[in-house]
N, CA, C and O atoms as a printed pandas DataFrame, in Angstrom:
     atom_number atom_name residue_name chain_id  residue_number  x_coord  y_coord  z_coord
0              1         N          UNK        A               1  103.588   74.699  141.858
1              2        CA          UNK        A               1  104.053   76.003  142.295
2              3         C          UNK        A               1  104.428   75.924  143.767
3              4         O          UNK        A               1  103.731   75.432  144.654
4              5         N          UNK        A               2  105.624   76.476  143.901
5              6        CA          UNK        A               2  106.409   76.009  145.392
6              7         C          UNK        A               2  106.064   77.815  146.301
7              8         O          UNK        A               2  106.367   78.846  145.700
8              9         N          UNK        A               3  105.598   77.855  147.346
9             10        CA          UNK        A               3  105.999   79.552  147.828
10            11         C          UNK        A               3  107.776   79.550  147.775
11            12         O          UNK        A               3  108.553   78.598  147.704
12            13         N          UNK        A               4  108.041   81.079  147.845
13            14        CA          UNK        A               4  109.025   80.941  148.299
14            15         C          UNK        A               4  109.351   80.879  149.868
15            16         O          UNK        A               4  110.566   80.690  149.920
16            17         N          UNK        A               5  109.029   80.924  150.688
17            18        CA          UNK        A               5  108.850   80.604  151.813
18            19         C          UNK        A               5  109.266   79.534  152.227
19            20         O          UNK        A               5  110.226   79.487  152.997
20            21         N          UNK        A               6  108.299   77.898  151.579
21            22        CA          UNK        A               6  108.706   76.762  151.192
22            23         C          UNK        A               6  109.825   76.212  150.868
23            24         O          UNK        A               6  110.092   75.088  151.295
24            25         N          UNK        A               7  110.628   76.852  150.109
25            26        CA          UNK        A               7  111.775   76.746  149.006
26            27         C          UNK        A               7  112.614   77.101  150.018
27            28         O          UNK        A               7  113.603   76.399  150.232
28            29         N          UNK        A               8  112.335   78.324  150.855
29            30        CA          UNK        A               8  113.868   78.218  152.100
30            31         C          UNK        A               8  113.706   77.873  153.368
31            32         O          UNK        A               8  114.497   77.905  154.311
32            33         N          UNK        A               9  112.310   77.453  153.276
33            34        CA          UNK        A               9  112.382   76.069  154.538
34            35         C          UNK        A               9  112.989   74.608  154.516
35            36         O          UNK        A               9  113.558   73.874  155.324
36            37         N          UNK        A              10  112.603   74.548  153.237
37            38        CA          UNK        A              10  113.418   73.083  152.419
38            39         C          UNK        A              10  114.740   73.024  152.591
39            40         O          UNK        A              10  115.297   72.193  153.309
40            41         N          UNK        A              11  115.442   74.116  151.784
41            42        CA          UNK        A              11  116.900   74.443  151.915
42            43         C          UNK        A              11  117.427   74.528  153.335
43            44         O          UNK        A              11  118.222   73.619  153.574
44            45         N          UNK        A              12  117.182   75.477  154.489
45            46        CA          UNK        A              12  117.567   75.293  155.357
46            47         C          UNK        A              12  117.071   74.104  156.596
47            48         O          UNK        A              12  117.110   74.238  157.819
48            49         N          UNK        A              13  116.777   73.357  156.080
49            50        CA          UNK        A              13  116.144   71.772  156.444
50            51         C          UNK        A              13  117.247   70.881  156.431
51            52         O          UNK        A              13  117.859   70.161  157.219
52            53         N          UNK        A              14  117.275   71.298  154.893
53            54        CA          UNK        A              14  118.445   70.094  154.304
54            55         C          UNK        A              14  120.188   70.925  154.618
55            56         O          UNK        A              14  121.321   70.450  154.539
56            57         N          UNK        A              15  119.699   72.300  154.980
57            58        CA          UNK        A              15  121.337   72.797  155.634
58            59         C          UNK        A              15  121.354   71.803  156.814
59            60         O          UNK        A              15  122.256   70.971  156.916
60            61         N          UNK        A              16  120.428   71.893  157.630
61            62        CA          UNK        A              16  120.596   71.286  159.247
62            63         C          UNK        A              16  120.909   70.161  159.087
63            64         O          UNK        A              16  121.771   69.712  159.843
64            65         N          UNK        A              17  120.293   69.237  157.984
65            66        CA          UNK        A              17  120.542   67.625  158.012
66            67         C          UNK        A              17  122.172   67.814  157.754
67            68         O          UNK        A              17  122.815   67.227  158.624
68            69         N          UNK        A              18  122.797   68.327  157.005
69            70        CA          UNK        A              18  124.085   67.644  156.760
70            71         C          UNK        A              18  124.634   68.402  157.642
71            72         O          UNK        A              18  125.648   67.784  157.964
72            73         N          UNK        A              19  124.573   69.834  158.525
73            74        CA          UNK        A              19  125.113   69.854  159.750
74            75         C          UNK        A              19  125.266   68.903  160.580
75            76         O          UNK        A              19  126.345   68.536  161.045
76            77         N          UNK        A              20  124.350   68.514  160.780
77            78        CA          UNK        A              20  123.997   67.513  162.090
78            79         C          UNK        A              20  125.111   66.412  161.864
79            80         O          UNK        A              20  125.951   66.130  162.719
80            81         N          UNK        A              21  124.988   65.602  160.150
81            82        CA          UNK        A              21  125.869   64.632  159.923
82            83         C          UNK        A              21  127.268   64.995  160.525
83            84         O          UNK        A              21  127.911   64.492  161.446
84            85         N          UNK        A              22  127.516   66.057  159.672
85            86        CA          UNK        A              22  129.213   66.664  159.699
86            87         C          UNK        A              22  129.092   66.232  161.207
87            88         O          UNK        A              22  129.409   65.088  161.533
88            89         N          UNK        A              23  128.609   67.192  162.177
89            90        CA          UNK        A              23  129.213   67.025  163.543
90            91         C          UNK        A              23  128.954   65.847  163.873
91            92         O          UNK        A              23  129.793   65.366  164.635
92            93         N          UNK        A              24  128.214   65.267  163.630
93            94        CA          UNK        A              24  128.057   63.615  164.085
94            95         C          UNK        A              24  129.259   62.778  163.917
95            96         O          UNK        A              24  129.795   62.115  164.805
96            97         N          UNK        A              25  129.680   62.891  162.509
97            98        CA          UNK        A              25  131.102   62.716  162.366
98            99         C          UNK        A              25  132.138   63.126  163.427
99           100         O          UNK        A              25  132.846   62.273  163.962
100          101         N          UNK        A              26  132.195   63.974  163.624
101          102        CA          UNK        A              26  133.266   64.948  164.141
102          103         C          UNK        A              26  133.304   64.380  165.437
103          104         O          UNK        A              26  134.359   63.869  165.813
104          105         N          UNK        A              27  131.907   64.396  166.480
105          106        CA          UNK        A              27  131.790   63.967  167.459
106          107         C          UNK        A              27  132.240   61.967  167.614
107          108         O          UNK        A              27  132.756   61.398  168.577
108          109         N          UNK        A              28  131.860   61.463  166.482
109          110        CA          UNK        A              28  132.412   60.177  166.810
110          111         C          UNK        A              28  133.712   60.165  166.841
111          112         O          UNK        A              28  134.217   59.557  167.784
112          113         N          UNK        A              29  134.949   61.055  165.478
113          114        CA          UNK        A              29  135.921   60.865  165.724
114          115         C          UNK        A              29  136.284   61.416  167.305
115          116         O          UNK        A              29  137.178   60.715  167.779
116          117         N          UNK        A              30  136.029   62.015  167.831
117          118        CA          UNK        A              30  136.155   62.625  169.604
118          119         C          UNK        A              30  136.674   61.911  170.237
119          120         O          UNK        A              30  137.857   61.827  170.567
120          121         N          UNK        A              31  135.115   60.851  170.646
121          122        CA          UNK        A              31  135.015   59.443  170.777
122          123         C          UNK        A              31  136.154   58.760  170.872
123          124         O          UNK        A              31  136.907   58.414  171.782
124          125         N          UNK        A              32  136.074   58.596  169.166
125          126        CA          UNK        A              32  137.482   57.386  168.703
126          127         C          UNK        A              32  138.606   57.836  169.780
127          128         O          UNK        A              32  138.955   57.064  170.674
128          129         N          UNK        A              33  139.197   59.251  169.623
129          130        CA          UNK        A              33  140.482   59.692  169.595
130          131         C          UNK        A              33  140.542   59.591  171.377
131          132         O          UNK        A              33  141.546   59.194  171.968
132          133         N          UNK        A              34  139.440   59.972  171.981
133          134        CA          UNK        A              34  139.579   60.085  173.599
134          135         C          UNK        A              34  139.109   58.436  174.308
135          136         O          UNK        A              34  139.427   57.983  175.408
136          137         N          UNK        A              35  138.520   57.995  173.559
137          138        CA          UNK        A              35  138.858   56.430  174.167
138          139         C          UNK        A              35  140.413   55.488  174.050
139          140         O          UNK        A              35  140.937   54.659  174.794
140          141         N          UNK        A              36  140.805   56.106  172.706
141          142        CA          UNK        A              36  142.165   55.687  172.297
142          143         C          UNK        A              36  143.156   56.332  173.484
143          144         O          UNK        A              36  143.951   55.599  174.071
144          145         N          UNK        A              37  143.087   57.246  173.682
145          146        CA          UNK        A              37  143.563   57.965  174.590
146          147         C          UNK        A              37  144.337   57.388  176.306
147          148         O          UNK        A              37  145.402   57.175  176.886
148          149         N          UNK        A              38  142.583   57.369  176.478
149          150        CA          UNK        A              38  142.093   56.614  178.100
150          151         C          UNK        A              38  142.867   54.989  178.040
151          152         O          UNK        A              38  143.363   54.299  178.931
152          153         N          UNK        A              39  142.718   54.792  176.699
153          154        CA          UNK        A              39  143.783   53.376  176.424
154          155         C          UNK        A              39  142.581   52.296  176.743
155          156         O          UNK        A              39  142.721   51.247  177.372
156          157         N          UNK        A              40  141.317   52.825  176.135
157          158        CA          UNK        A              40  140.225   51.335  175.784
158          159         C          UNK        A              40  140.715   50.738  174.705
159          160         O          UNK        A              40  141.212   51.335  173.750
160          161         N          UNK        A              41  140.550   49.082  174.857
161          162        CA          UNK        A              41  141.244   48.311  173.994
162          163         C          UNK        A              41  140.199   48.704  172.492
163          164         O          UNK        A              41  139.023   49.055  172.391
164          165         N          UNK        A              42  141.262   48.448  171.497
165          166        CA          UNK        A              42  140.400   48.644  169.628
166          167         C          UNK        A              42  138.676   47.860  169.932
167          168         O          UNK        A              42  137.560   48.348  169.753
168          169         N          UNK        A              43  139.092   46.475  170.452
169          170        CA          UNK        A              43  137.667   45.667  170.096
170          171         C          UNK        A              43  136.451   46.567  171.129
171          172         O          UNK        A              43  135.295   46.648  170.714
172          173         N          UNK        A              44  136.756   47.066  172.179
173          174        CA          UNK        A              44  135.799   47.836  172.793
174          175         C          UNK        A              44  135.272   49.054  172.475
175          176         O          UNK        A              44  134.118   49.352  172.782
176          177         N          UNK        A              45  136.051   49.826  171.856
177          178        CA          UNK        A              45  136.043   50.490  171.238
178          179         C          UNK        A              45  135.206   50.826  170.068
179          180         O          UNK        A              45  134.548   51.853  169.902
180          181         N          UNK        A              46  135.364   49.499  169.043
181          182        CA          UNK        A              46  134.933   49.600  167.866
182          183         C          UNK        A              46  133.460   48.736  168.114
183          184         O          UNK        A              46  132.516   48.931  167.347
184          185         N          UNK        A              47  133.378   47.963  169.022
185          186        CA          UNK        A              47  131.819   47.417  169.896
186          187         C          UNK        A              47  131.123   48.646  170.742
187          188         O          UNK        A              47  130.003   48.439  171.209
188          189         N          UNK        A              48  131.717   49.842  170.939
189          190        CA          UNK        A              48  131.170   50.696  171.189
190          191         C          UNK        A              48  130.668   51.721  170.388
191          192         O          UNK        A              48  129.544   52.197  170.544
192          193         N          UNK        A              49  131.576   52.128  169.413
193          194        CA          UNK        A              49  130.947   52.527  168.029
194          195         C          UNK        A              49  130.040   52.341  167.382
195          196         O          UNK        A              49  129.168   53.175  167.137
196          197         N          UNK        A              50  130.108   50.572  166.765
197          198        CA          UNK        A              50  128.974   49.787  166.229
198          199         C          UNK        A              50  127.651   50.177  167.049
199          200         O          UNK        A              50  126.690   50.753  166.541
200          201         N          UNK        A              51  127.735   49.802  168.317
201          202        CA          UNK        A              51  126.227   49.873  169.054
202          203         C          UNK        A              51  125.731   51.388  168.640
203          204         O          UNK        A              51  124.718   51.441  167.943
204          205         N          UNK        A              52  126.477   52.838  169.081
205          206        CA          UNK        A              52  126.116   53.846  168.569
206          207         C          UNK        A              52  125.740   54.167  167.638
207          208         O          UNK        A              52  125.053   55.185  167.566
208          209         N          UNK        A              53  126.063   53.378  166.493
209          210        CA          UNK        A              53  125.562   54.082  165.132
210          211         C          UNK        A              53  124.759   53.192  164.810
211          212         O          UNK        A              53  124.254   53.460  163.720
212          213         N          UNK        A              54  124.194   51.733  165.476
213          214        CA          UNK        A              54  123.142   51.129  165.360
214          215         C          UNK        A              54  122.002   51.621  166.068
215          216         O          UNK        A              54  120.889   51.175  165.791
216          217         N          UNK        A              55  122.114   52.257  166.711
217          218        CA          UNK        A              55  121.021   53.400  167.455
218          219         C          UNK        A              55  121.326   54.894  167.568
219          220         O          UNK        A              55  121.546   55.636  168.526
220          221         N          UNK        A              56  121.261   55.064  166.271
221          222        CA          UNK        A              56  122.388   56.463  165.767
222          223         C          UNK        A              56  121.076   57.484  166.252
223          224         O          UNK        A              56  121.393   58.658  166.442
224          225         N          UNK        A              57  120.022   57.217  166.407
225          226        CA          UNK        A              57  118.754   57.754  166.507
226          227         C          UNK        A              57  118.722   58.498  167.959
227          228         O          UNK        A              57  118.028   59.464  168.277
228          229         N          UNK        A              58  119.511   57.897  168.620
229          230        CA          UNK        A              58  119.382   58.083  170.015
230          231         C          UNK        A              58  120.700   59.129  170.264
231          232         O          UNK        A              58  120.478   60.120  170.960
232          233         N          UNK        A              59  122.121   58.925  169.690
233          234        CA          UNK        A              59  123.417   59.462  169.946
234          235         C          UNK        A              59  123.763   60.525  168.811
235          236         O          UNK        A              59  124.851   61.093  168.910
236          237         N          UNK        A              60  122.908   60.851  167.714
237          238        CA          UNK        A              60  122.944   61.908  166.674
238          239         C          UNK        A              60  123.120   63.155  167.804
239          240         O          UNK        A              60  124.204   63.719  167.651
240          241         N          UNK        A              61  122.396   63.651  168.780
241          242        CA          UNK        A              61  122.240   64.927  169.298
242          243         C          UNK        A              61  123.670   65.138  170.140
243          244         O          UNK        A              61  124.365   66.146  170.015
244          245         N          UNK        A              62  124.056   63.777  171.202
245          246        CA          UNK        A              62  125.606   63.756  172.007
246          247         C          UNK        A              62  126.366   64.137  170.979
247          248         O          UNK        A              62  126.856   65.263  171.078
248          249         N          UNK        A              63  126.634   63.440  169.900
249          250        CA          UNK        A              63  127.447   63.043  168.949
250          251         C          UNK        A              63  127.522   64.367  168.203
251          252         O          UNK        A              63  128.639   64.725  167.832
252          253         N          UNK        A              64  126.373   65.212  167.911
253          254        CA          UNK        A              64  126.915   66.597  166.653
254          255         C          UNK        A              64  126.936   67.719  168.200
255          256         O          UNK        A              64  127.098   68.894  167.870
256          257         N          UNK        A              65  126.840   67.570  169.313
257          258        CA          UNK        A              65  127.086   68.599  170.309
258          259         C          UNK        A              65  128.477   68.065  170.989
259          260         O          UNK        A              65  129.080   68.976  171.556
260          261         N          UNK        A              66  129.002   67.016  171.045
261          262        CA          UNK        A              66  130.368   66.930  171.154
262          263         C          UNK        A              66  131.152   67.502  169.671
263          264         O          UNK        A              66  132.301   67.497  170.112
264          265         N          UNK        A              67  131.255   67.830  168.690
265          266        CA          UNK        A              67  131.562   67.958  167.528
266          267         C          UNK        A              67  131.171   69.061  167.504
267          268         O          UNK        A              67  131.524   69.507  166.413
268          269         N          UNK        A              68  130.597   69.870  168.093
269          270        CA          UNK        A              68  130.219   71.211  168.075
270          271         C          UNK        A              68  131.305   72.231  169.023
271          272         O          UNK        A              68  131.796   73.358  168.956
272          273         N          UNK        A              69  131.315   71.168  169.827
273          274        CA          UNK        A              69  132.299   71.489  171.174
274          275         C          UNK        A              69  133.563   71.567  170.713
275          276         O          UNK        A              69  134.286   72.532  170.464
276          277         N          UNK        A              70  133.727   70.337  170.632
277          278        CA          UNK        A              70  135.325   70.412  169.879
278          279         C          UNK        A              70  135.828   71.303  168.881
279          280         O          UNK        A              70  136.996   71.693  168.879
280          281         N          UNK        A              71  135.189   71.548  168.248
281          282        CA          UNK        A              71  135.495   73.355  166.862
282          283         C          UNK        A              71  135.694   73.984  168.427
283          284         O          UNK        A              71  136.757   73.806  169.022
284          285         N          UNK        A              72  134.820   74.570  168.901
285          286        CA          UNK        A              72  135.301   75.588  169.755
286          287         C          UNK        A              72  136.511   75.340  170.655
287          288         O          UNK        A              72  137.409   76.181  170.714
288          289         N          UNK        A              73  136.573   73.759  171.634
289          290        CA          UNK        A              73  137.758   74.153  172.285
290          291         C          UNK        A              73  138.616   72.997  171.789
291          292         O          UNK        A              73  139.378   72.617  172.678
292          293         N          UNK        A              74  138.749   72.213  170.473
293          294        CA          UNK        A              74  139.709   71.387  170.560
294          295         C          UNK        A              74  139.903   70.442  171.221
295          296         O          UNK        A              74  141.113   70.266  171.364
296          297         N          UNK        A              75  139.159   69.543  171.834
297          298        CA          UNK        A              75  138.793   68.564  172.718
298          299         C          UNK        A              75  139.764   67.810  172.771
299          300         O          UNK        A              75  139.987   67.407  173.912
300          301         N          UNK        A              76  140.821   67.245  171.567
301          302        CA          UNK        A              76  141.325   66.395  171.374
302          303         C          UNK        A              76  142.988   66.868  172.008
303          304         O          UNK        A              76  143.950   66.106  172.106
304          305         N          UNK        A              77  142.957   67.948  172.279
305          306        CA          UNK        A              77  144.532   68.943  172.794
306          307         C          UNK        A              77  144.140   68.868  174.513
307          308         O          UNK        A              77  144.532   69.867  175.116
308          309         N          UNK        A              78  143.502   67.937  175.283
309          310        CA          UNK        A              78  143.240   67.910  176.381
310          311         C          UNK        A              78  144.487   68.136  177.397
311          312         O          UNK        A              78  144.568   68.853  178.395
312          313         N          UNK        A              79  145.716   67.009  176.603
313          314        CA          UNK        A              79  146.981   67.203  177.623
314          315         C          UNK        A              79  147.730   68.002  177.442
315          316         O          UNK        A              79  148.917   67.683  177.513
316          317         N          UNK        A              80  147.398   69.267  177.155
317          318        CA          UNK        A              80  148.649   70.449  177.133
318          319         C          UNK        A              80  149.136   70.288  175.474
319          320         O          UNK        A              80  149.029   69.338  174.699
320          321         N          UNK        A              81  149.693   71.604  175.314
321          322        CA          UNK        A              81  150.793   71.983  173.768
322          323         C          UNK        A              81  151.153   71.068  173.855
323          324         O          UNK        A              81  150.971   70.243  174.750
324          325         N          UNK        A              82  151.982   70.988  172.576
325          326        CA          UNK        A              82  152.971   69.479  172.168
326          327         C          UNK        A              82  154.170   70.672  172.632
327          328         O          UNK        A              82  153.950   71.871  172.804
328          329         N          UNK        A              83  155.459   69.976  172.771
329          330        CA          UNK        A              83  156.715   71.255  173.200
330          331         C          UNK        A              83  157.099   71.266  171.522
331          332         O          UNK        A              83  157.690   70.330  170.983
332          333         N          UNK        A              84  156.711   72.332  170.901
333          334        CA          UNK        A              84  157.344   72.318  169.385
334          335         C          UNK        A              84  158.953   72.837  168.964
335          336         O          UNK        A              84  159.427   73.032  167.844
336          337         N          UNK        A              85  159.693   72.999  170.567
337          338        CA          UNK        A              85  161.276   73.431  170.205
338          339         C          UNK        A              85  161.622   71.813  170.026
339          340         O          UNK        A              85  160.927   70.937  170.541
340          341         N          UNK        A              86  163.133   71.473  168.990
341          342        CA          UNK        A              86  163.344   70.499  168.960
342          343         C          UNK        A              86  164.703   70.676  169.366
343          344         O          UNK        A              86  165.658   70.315  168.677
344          345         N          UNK        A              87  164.783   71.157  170.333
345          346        CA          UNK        A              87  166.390   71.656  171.266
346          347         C          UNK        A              87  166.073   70.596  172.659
347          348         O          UNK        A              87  166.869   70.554  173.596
């Protein structure tokens, strides 16, 4: 016999875990897209990745609060509109 209490501590437990993932995601692509950016070479890049998600323990919190950030301001639109007239 579970309380219910229990039952939506569980649930919103396991909401937060795959929050956290999603933005973790989100926040690495950031990462990817603003090192690509700055014009760090692929192999540094992807040696910088690797190390992060080999100590994902440590960069889970940067990683889903950059990804948190970015929903709100779009992180990745840093250099201005694209000009969308094609005149």
């Amino acid at each position: 016999y579970f309380a219910p209490s229990y039952a939506g501590t569980m649930a919103s437990e396991n909401l937060m875990m795959v929050l956290r993932a999603v933005f973790t995601l989100e926040g690495m692509s950031v990462f990817w897209y603003l090192a690509g950016k700055n014009r760090i070479f692929k192999a540094l890049r992807l040696s910088l990745l690797v190390f992060s998600i080999l100590f994902l323990a440590l960069f889970t919190y940067p990683y889903s609060f950059v990804g948190i950030v970015d929903i709100w301001y779009d992180l990745r639109r840093l250099g201005g509109k694209k000009n969308e007239s094609n005149s």
